[in-house]
N, C-alpha and C positions, 0 to 999 in steps of 0.2 A: 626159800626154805633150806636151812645148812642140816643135812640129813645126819642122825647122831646115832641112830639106832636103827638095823632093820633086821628082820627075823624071817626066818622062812616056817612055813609050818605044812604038815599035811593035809590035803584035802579030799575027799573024794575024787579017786583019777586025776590028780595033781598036785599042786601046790598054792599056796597065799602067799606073795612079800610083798609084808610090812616095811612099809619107810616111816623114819620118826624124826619130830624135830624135838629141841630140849622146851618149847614150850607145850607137848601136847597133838602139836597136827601133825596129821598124817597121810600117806597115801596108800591103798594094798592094791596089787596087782592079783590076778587069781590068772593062774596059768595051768592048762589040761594038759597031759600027755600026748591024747589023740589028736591035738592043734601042733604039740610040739615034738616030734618024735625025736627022741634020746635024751628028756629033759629030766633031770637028775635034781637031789639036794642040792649039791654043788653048785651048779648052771643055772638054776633056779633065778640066783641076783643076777647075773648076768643080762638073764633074756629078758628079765620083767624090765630093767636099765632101758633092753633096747627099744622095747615097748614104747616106752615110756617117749623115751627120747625121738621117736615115728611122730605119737599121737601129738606131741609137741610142734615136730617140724610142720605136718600137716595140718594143723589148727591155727598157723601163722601166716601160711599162703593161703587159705580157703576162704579169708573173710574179707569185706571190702578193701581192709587194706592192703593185699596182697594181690589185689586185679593193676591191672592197666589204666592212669589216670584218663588215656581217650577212652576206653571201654566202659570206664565208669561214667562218663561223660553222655556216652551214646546209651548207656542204659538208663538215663537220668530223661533225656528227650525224649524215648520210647515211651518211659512211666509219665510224662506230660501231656504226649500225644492223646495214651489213649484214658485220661481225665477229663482231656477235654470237652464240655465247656462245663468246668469244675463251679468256675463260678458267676454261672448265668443263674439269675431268677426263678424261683419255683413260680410257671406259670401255674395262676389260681382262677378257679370255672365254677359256676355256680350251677344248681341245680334247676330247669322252670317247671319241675313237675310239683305242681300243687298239692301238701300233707290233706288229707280226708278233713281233719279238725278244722281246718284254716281255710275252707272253699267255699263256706257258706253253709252248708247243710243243717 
């Protein structure tokens, strides 16, 4: 997304910035005062940037791809372990107690 436009606006005890691109998307941060102390119009693009730029770093390490290939390995044989015996037979039992209708009476 090549950001072309971004606005800051008031919000109740903070601010919105708006990020735009020329097709229409977009992303708004919403930033509080009482979270940001000394957060200003001005500083507004600044912090929501760095915001931005956290939630990113952090959502690239958190996911499988960002583990350890033995770590993922050994969480791969744990989830095996305890499947096990995923694919044994549903053993089937039948009933010998005799329905009222069917014993003769």
């Amino acid at each position: 997304m090549a950001i072309s436009d971004v606005t800051v606006r008031p919000k109740n005890g903070g601010f919105v910035v708006a990020f735009g691109d020329q097709s229409g998307n977009g992303i708004e941060v919403t930033l509080y005062t009482a979270a940001s102390p000394g957060l200003t119009n001005d500083n507004a693009i600044a912090r929501a940037k760095s915001l931005l730029e956290t939630a990113l770093q952090t959502s690239q390490t958190d996911g499988p791809r960002g583990k350890d290939p033995a770590l993922l390995e050994e969480e791969l044989d744990e989830g095996l372990e305890d499947t096990f015996p995923a694919s044994d037979p549903v053993s089937v039992t039948g009933s010998s107690i005799a329905h009222p209708k069917t014993s003769g009476r």
